[in-house]
N, CA, C and O atoms as CSV, one atom per row, in Angstrom:
chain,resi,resn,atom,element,x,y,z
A,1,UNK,N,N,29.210,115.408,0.663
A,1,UNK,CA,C,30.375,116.254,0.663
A,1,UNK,C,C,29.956,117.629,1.158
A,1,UNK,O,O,28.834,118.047,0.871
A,2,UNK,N,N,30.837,118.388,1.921
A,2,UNK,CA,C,30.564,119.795,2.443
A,2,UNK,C,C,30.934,120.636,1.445
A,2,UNK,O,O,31.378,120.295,0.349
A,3,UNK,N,N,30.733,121.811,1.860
A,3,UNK,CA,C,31.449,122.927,1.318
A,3,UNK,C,C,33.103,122.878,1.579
A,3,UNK,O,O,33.733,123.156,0.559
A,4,UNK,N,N,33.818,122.616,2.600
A,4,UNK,CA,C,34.679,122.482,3.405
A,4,UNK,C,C,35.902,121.350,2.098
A,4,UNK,O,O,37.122,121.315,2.260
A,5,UNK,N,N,35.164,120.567,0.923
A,5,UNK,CA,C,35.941,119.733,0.561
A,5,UNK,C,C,36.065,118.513,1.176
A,5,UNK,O,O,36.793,117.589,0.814
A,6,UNK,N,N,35.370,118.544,2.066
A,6,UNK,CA,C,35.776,116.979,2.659
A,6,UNK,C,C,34.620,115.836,2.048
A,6,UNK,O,O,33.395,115.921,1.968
A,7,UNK,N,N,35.671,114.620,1.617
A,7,UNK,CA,C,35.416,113.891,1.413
A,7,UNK,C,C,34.394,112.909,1.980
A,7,UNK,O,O,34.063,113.291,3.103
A,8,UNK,N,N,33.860,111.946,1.672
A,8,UNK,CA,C,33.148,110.586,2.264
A,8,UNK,C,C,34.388,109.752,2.636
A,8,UNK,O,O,35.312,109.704,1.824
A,9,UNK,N,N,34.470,109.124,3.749
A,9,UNK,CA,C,35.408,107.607,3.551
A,9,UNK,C,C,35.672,107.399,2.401
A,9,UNK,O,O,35.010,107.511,1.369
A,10,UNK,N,N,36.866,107.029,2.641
A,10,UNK,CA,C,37.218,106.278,1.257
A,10,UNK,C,C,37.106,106.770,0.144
A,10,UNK,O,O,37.971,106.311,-0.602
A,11,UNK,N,N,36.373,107.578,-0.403
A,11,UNK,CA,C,36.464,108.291,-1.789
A,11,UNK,C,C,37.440,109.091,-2.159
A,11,UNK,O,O,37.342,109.294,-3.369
A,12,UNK,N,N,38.318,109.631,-1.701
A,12,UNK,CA,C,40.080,109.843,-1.723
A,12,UNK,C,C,40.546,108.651,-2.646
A,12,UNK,O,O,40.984,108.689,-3.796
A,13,UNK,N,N,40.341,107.666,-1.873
A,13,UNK,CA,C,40.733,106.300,-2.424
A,13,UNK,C,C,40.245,106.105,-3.860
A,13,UNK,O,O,41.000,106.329,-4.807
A,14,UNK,N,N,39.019,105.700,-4.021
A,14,UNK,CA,C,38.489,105.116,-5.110
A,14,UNK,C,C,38.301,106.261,-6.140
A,14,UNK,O,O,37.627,106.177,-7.167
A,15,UNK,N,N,39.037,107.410,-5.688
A,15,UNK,CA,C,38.926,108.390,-7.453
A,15,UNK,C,C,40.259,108.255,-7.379
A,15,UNK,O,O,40.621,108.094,-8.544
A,16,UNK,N,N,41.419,108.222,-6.506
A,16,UNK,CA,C,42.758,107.467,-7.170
A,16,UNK,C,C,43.052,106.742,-7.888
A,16,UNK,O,O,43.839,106.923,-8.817
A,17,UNK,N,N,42.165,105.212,-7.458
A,17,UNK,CA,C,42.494,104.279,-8.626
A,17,UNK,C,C,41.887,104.342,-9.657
A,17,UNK,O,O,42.573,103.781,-10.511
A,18,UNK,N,N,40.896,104.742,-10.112
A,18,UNK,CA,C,40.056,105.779,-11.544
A,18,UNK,C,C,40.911,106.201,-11.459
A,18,UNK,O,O,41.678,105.260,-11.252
A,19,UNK,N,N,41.663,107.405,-11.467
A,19,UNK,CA,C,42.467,108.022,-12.003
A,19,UNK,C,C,43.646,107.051,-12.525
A,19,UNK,O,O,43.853,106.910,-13.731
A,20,UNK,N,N,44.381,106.412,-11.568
A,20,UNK,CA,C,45.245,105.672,-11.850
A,20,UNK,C,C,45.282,104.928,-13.188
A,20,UNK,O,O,46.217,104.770,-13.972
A,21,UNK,N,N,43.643,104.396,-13.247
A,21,UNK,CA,C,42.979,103.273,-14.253
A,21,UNK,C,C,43.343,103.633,-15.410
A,21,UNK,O,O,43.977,102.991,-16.247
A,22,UNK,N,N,42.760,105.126,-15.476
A,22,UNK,CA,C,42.503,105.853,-16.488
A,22,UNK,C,C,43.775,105.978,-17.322
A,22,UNK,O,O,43.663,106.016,-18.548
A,23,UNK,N,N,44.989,106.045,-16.741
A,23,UNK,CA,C,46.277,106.443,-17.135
A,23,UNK,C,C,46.813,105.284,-17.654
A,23,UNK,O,O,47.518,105.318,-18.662
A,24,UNK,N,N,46.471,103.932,-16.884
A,24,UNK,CA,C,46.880,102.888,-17.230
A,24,UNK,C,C,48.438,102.624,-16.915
A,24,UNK,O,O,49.227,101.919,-17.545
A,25,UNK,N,N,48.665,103.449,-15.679
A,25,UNK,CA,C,50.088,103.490,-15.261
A,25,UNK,C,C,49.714,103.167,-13.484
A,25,UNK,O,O,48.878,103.792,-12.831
A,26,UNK,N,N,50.571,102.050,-12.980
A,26,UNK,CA,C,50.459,101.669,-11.230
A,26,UNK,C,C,51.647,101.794,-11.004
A,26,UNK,O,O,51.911,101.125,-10.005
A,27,UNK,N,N,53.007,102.571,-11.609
A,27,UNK,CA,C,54.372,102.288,-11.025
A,27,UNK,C,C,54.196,103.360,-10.127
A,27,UNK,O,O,53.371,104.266,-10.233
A,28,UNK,N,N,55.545,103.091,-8.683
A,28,UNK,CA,C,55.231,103.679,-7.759
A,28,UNK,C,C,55.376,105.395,-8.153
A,28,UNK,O,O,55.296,106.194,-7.220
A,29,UNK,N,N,55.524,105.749,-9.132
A,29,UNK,CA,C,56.103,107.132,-8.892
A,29,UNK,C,C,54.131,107.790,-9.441
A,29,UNK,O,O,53.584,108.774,-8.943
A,30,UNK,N,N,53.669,107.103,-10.252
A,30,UNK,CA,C,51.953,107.363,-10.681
A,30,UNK,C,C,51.278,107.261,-9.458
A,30,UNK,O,O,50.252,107.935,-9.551
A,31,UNK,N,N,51.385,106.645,-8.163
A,31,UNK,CA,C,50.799,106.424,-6.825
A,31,UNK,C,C,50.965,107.214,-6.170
A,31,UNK,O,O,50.156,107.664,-5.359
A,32,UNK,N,N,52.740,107.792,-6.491
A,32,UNK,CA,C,52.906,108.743,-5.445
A,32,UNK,C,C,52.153,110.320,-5.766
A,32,UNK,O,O,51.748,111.207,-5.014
A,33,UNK,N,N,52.200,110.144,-7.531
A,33,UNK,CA,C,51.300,111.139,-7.772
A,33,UNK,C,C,49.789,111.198,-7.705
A,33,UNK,O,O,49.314,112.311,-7.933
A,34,UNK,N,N,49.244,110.569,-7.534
A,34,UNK,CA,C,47.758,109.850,-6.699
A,34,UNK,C,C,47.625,110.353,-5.536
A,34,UNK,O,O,46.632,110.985,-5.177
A,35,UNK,N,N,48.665,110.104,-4.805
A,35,UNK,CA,C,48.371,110.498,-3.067
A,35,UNK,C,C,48.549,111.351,-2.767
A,35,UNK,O,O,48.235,111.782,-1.657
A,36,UNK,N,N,49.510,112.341,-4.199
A,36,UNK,CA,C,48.996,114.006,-3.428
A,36,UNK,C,C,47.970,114.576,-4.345
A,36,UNK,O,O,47.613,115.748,-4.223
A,37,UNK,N,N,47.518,113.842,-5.197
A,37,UNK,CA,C,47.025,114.443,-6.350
A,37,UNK,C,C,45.146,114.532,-5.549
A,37,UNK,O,O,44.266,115.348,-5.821
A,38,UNK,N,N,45.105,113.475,-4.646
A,38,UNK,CA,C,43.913,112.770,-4.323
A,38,UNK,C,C,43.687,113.149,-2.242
A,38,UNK,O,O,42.737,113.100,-1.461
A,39,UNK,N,N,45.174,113.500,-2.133
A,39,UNK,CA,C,45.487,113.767,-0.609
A,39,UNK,C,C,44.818,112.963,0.126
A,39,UNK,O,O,43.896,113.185,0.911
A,40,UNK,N,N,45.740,111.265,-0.408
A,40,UNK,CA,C,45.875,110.052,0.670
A,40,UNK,C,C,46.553,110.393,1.585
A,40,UNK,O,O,47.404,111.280,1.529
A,41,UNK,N,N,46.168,109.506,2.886
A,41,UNK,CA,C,47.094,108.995,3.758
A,41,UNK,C,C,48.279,108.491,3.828
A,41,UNK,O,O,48.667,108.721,2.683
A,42,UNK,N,N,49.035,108.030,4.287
A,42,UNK,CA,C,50.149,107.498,4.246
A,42,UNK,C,C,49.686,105.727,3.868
A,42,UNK,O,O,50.075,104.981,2.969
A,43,UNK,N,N,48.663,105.505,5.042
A,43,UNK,CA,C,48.407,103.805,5.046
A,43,UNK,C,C,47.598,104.005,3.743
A,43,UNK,O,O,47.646,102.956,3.099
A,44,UNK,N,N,46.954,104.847,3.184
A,44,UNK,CA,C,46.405,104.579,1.638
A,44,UNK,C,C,47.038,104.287,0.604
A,44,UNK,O,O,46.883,103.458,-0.293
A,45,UNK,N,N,48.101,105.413,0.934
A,45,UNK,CA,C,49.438,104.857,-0.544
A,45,UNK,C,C,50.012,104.273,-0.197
A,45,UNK,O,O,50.461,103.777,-1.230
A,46,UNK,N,N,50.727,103.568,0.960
A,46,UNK,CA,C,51.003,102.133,1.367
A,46,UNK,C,C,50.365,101.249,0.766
A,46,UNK,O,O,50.940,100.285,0.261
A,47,UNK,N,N,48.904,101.442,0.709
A,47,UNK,CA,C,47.728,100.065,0.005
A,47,UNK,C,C,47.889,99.704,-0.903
A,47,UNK,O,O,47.936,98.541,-1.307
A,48,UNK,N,N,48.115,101.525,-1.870
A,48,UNK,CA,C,47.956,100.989,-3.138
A,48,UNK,C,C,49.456,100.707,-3.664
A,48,UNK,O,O,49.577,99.900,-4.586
A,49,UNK,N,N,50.497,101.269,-3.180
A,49,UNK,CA,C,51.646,100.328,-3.187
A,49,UNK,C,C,51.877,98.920,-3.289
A,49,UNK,O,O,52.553,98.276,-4.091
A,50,UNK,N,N,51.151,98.564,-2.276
A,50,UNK,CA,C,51.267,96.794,-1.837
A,50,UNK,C,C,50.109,96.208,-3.154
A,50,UNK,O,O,50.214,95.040,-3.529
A,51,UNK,N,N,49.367,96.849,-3.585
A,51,UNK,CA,C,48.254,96.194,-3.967
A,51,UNK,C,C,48.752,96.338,-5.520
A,51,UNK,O,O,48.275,95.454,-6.232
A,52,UNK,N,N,49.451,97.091,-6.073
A,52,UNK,CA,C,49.603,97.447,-7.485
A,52,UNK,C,C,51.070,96.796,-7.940
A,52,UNK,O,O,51.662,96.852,-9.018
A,53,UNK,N,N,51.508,95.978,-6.323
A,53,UNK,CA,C,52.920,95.250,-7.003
A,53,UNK,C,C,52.762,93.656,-6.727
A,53,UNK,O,O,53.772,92.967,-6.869
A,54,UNK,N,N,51.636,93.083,-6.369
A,54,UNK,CA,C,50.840,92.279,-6.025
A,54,UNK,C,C,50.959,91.197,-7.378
A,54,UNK,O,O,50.437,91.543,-8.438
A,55,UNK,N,N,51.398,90.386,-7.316
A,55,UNK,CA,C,50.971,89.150,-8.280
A,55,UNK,C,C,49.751,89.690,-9.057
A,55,UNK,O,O,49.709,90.262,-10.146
A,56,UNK,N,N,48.814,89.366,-8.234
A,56,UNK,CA,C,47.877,88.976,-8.612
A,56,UNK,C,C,47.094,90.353,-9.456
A,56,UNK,O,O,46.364,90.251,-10.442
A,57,UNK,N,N,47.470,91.570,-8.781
A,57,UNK,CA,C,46.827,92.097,-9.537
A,57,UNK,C,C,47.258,92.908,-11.045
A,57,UNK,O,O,46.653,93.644,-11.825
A,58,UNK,N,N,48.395,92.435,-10.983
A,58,UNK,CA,C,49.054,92.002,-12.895
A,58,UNK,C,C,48.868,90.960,-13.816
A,58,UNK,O,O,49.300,90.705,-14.940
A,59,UNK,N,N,48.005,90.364,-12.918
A,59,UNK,CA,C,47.299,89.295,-13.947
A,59,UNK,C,C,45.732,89.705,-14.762
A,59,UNK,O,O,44.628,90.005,-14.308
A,60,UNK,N,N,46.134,89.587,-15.819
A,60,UNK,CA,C,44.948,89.822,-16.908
A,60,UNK,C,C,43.662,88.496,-16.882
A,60,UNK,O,O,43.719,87.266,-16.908
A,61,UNK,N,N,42.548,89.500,-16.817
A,61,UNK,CA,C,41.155,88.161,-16.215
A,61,UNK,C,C,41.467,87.290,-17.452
A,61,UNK,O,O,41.932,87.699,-18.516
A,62,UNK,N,N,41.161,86.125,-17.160
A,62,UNK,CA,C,40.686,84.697,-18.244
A,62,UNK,C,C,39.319,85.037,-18.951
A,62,UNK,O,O,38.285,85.402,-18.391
A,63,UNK,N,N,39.507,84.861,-20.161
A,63,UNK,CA,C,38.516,85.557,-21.136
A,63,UNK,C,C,37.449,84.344,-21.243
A,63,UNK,O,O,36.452,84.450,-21.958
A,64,UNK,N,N,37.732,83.165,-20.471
A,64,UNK,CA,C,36.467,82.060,-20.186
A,64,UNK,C,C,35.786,82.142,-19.000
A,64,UNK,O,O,34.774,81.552,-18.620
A,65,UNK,N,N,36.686,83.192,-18.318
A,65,UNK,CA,C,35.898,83.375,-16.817
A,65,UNK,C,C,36.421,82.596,-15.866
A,65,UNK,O,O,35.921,82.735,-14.750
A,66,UNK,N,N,37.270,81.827,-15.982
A,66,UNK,CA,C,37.859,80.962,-15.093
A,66,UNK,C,C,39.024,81.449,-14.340
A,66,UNK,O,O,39.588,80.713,-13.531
């Protein structure tokens, strides 16, 4: 990281969803506060849009691992 604030790739990203985690809230209005909170892209909070209304990722892991 510079002095300048700028980020690595992607690390915008992945302290969003930590943050997000942390709150334990993915509805779109917590994303939208993510993407300025974190100053995503547009196609980032698109991602995590698509990705946080996703089947799959409202499913809770199987506690046998399966």
């Amino acid at each position: 990281m510079t002095e300048t604030g700028l980020q690595p790739r992607g690390e915008a990203l992945r302290k969003a969803v930590r943050w997000l985690g942390e709150r334990g809230r993915t509805d779109p209005l917590a994303v939208e506060e993510a993407a300025v909170r974190f100053d995503l892209s547009p196609l980032e909070e698109a991602f995590l849009l698509e990705y946080f209304s996703s089947p799959i990722s409202r499913m809770s892991p199987d506690p046998d691992g399966h």
